[in-house]
C-alpha positions as CSV (number, residue, x, y, z in Angstrom):
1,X,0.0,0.0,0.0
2,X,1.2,3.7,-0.6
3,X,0.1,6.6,0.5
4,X,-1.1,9.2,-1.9
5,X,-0.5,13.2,-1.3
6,X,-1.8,16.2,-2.8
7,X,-0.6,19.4,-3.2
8,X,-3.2,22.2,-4.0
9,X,-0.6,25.5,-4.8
10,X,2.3,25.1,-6.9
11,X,4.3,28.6,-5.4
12,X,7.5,29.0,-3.6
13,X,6.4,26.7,-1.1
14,X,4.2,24.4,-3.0
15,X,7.0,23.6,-5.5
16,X,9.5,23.3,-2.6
17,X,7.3,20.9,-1.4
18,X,6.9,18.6,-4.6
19,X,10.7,18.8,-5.2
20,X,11.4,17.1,-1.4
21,X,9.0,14.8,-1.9
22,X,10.0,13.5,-5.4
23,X,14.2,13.7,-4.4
24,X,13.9,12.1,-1.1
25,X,10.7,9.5,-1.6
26,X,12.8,6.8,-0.3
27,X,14.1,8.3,2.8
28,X,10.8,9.7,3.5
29,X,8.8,6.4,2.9
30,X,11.7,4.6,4.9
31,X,10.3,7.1,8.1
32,X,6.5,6.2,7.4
33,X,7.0,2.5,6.7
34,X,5.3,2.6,3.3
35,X,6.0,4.5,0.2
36,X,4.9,8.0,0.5
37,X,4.1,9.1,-3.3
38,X,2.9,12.1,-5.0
39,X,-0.4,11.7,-6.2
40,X,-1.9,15.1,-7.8
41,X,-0.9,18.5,-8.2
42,X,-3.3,21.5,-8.7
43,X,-2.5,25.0,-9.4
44,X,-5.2,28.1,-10.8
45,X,-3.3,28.1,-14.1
46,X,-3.1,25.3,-16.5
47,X,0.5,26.6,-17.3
48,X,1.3,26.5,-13.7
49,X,1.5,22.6,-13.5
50,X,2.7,21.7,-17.1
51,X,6.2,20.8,-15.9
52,X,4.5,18.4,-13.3
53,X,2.5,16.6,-16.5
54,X,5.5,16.4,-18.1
55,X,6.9,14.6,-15.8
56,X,4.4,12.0,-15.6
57,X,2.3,13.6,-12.0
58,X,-1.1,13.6,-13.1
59,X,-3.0,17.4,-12.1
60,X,-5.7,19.0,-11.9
61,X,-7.0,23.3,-11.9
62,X,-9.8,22.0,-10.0
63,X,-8.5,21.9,-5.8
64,X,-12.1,20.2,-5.2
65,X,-11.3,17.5,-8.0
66,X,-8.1,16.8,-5.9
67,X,-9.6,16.4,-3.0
68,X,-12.3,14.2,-4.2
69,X,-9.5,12.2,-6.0
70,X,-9.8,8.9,-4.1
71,X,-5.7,8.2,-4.6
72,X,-5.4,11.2,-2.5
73,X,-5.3,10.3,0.9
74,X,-3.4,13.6,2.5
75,X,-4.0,16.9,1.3
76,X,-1.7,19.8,1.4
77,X,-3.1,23.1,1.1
78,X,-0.3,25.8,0.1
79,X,-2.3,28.5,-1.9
80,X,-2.9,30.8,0.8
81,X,-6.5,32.7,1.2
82,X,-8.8,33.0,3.9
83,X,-11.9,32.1,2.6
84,X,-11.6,30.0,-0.6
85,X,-9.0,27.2,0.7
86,X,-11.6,26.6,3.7
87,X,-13.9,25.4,1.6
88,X,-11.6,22.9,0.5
89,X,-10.2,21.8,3.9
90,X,-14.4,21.4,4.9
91,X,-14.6,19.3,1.8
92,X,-11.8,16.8,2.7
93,X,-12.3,16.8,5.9
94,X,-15.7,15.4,5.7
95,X,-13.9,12.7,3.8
96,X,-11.4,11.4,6.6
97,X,-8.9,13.1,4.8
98,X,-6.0,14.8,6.6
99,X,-5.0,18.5,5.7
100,X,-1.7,19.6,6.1
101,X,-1.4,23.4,5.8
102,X,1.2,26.4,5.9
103,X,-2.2,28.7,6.1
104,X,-2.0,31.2,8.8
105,X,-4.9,33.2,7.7
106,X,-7.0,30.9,7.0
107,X,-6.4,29.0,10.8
108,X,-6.4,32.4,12.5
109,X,-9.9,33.3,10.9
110,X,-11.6,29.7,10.3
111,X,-9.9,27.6,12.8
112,X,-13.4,27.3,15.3
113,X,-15.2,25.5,12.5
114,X,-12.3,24.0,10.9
115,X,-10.8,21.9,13.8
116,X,-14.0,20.2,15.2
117,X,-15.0,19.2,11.9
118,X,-11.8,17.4,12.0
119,X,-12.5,15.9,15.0
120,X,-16.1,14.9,13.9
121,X,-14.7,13.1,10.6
122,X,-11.8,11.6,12.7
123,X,-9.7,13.6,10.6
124,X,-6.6,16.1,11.6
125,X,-5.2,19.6,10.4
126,X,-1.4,19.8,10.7
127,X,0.2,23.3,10.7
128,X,3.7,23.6,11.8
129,X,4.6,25.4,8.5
130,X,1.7,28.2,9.6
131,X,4.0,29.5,12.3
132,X,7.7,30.2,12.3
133,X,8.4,28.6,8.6
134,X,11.3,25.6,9.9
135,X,10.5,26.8,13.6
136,X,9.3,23.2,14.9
137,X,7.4,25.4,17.6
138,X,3.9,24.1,16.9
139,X,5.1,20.7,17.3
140,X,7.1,21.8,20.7
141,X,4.0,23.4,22.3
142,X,1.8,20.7,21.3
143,X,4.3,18.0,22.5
144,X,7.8,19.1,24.5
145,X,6.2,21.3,26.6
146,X,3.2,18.5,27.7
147,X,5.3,18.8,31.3
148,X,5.6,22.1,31.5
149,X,3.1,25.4,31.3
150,X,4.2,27.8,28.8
151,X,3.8,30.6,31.2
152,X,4.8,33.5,28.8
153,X,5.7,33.5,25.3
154,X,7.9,36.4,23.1
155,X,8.2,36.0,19.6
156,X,9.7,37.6,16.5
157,X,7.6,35.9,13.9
158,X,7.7,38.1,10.8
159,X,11.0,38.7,8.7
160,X,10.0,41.2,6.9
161,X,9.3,43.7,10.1
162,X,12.3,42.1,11.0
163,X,14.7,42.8,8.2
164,X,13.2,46.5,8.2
165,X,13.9,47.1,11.7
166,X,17.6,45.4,11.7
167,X,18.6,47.6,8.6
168,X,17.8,50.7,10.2
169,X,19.7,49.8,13.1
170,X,22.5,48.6,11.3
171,X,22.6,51.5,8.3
172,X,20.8,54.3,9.7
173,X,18.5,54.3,7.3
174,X,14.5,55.7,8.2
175,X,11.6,53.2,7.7
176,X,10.8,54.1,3.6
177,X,14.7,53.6,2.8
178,X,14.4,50.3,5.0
179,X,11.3,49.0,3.2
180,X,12.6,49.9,-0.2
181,X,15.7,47.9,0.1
182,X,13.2,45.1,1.4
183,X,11.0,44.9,-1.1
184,X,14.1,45.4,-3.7
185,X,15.7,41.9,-1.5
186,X,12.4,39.9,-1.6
187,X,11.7,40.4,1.3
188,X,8.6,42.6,0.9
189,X,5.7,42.7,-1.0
190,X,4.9,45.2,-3.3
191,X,2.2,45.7,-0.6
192,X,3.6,45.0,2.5
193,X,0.3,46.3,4.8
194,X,0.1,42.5,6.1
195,X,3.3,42.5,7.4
196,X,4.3,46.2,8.5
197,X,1.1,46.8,10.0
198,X,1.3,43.5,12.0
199,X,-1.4,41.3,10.9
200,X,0.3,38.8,9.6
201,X,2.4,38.6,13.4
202,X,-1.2,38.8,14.7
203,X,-2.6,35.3,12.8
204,X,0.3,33.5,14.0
205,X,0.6,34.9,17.7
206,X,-3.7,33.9,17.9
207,X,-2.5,30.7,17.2
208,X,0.4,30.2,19.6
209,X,-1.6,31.8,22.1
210,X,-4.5,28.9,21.7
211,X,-1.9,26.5,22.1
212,X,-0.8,28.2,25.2
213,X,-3.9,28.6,27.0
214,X,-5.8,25.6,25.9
215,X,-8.8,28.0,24.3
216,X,-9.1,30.0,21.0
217,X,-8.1,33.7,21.0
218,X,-9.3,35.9,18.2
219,X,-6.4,37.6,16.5
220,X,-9.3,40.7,15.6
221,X,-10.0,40.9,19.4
222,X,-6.2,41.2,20.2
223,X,-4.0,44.5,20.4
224,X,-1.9,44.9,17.2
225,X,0.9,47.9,16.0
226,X,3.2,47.5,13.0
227,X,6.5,49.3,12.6
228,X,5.2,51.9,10.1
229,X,5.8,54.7,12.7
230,X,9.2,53.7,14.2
231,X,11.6,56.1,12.8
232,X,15.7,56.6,12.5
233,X,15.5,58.4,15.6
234,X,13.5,56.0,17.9
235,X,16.3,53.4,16.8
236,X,19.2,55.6,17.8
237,X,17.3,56.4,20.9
238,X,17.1,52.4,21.3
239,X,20.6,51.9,20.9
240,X,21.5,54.7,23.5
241,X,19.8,53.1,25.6
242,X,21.4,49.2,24.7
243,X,18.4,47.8,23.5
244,X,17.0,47.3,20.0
245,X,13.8,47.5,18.5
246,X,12.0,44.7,17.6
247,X,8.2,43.4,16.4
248,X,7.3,41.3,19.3
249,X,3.8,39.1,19.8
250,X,3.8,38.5,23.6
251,X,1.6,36.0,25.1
252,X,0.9,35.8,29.2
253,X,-1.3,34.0,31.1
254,X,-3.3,35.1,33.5
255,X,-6.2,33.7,36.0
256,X,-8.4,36.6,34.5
257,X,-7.4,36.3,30.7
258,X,-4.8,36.0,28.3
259,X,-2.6,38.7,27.5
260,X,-2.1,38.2,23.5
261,X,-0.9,41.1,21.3
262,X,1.6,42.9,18.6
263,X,3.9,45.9,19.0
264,X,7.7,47.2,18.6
265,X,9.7,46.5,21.8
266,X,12.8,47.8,23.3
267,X,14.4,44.6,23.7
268,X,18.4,45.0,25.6
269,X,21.4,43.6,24.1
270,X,21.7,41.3,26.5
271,X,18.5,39.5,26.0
272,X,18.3,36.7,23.5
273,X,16.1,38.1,21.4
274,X,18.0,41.2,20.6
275,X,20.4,38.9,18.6
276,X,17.5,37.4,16.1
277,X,18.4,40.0,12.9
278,X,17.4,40.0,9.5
279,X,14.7,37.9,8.1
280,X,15.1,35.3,10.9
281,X,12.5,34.2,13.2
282,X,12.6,33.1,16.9
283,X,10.1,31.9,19.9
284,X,11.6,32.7,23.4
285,X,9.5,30.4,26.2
286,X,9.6,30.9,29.3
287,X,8.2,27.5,31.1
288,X,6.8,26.4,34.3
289,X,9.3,23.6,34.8
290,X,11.7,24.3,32.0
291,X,12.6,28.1,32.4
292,X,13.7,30.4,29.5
293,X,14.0,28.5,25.8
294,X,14.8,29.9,22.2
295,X,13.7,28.3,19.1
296,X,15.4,30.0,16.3
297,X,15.4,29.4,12.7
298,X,14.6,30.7,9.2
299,X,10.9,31.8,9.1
300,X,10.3,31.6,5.9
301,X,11.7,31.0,2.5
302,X,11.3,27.8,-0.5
303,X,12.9,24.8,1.4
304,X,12.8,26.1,5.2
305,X,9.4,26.4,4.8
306,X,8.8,23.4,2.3
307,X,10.5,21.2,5.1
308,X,8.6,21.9,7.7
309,X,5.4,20.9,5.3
310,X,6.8,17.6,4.6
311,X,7.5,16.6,8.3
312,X,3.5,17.4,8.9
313,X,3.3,15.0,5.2
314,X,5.0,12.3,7.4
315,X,3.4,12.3,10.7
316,X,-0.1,12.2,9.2
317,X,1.0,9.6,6.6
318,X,2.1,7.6,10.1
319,X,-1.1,8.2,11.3
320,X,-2.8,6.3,8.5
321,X,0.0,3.7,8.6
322,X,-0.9,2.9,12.3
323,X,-4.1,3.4,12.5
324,X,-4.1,6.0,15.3
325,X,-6.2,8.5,16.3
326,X,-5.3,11.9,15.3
327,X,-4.8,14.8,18.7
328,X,-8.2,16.4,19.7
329,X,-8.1,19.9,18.8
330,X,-11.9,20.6,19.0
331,X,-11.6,22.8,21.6
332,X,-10.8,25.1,19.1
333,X,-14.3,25.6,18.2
334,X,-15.4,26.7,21.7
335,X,-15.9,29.7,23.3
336,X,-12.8,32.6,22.9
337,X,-10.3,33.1,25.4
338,X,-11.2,36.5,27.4
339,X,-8.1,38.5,26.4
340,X,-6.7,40.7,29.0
341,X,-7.3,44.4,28.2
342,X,-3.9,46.5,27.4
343,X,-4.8,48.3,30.2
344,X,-4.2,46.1,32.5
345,X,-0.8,45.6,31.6
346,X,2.4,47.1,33.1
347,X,5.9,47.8,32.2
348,X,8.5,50.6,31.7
349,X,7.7,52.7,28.6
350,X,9.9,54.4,26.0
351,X,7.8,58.0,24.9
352,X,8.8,60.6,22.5
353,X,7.4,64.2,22.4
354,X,8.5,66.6,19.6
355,X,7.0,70.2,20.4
356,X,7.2,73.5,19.1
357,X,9.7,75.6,20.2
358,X,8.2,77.4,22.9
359,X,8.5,78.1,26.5
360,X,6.8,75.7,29.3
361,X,5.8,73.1,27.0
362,X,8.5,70.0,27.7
363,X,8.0,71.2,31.6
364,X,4.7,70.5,30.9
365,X,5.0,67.6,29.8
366,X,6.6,66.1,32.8
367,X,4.6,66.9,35.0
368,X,1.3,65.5,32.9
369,X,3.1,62.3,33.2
370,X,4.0,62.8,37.6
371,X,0.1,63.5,37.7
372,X,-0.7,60.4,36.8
373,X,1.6,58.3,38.6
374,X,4.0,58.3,36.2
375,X,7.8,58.2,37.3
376,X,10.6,59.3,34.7
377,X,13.5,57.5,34.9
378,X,15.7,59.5,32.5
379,X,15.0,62.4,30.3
380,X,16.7,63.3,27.3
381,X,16.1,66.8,25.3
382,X,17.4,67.5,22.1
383,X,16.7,71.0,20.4
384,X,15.7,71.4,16.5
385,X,15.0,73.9,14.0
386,X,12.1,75.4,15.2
387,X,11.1,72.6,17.2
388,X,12.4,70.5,20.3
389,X,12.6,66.6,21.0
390,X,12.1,65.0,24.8
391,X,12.9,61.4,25.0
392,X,11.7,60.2,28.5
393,X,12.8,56.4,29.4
394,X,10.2,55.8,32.4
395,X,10.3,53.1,35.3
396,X,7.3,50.6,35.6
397,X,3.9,52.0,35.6
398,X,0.7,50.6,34.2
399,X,-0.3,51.4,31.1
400,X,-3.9,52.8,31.5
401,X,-1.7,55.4,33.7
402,X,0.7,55.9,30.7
403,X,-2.9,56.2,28.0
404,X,-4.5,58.8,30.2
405,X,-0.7,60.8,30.3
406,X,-0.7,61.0,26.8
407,X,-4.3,61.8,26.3
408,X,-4.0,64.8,28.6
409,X,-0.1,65.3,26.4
410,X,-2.0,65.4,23.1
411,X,-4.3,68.0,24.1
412,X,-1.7,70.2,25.0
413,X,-0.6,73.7,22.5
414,X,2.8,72.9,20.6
415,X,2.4,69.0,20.6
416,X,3.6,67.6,17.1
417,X,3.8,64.4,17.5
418,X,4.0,61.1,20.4
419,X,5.8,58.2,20.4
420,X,5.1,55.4,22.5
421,X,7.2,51.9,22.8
422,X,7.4,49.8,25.3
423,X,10.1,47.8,26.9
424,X,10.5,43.9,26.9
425,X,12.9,42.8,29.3
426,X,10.5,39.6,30.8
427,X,11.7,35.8,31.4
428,X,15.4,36.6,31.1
429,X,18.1,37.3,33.8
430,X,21.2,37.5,32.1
């Protein structure tokens, strides 16, 4: 017997995908104990999958003809979408049929129908490629950290954010320059909203954060910032300081709620995460009975990506080579986590005030922010052209203290513009 896969999308990841398969077949069907065989490719375009019917690999521009295809017995969806590829995960699904996906998006949005439908079929949606590309951290939540409560949870989970923000550290250059040279590397989109603005480090932290708590957290319920306002001087500001800046999801949890959400950090140098530059992802864990871990690893990218696909290719083709049951993730269809509100939370606070040039108003400033319980720990001021800067470093206060500061700050005469980051120094002595 053989076991047939798949593969609906033939892009970077779905052709990364078909070439492990085909090149290391034996090896692979060595692991499962039967051969593991390519049984159907589908792409949009007939021109997309003409090599593949060149080759021999019968396919299809029909994903529900795949699916119905009785010589597939695992699908792989790689096509990306929210709404379109869920109707084909339903469909095979109801037939028994496995889905292995690199979908994000789709989980993040559909994932309360989509997993106990698996359940109800006895079927099983595997996902490791959905968070942290080669990252095995789906698999280590779900399995080496059974002993041990992830607690908290930092992660730097999209390189593009992440090569923006390491090139203006490292070349001075401001956010546009940064983003050009991204998007001139690959490693932006020609619209890069999803990942500058933090949504697409909002689908994955949803899902981590599920895994963490044990419920399903809504990544449109969570709090999300991109990068977009983070400029040349916030970074040199950062690096005064020893810290860097960074896109950070941060999961916590609480006994009244989990603390899920997206925004630029100050991380310090001498935290682990400072170090993760470029395009590079990392999950930093900070267990109940394990303390501090990193995962680190490419997050994205052809065979990175394409490898972590296959491994899911493997353990469900096991699955059907056994005969075992498939892990219960129906809870995933229950009712959402309570999130903790942001104003709950608490920390030490990077703020930036530029002002017009005029008497009383960085004075006025600081004491907005001692009338409201907020204590400066240093203050930098730096005068312009016609304007003034006040960079104020503050020790830990809460932040519906540091919200109704900067509401009072706003309203003030001269105010041109506020900057607020906050600090991430959490699950690390070192």
């Amino acid at each position: 017997m053989s076991i047939g896969v798949g593969i609906i999308g033939t892009g970077t990841v779905g052709s990364g995908v078909i070439e492990l398969l085909t090149t290391r077949a034996e090896a692979l069907s060595r692991v499962v104990g039967t051969p593991v065989r390519l049984a159907r490719v589908c792409a949009r375009e007939s021109v997309e999958v003409e090599r593949y019917a060149r080759e021999g690999i019968p396919v299809t521009t029909s994903a529900l003809e795949l699916v119905d295809d009785p010589a597939v017995a695992i699908v792989v969806e790689l096509a990306g979408g929210y709404d379109l590829p869920k109707s084909w995960v339903m469909r095979a699904l109801a037939l028994g049929k496995p889905v292995v996906t690199a979908n994000k998006a789709m989980l993040a949005k559909h994932g309360g129908e989509l997993f106990p439908e698996a359940f109800r079929h006895g079927a099983e949606i595997r996902f490791e490629a959905a968070v942290g590309g080669a990252i095995p951290i789906i698999r280590s939540l779900r399995e080496a950290f059974v002993a041990s409560d992830a607690r908290s949870l930092a992660c730097i989970i999209n390189g593009t954010s992440n090569y923006i923000l390491s090139r203006m550290a490292e070349a001075g250059l401001d956010f546009a320059q940064a983003l050009s040279e991204a998007q001139a590397a690959g490693y932006a989109e020609a619209d890069p909203t999803f990942d500058v603005e933090g949504i697409d480090a909002a689908h994955k932290v949803a899902i981590l954060a599920s895994l963490c708590g044990g419920s399903r957290v809504d990544f449109r319920k969570m709090h999300v910032e991109g990068i977009t306002r983070i400029t040349a001087a916030d970074v040199a500001g950062a690096q005064e300081m020893g810290c860097v800046i960074r896109l950070l999801g941060l999961v916590e949890l609480h006994d009244d709620g989990v603390d899920a959400r997206v925004h630029p950090c100050l991380v310090p140098l001498r935290h682990p995460l400072a170090g993760v530059g470029g395009a590079f992802n990392a999950v930093f864990i900070d267990g109940s009975t394990t303390g501090p871990s990193l995962l680190y690893g490419k997050g994205a990218g052809r065979l990175p990506t394409a490898s972590a696909v296959v491994a899911d290719i493997v353990d469900a083709a096991r699955r059907i080579q056994e005969g075992s049951a498939p892990v219960d993730l129906s809870w995933m269809g229950g009712e959402d986590a309570a999130l903790r509100p942001l104003s709950l939370a608490e920390g030490r606070y990077y703020l930036r005030f530029e002002v017009a040039d005029r008497p009383g108003v960085l004075g006025r400033v600081a004491t907005i922010l001692g009338e409201h319980g907020v204590s400066v720990a240093s203050m930098v001021q730096r005068e312009g052209k016609g304007s003034a800067a006040m960079v104020i470093d503050t020790h830990v206060a809460l932040e519906r203290s540091i919200q109704s500061a900067l509401e009072g700050i706003r309203a003030l005469e001269g105010i041109l513009a506020v900057v607020l980051l906050r600090h991430y120094d959490r699950g690390f002595e070192g």
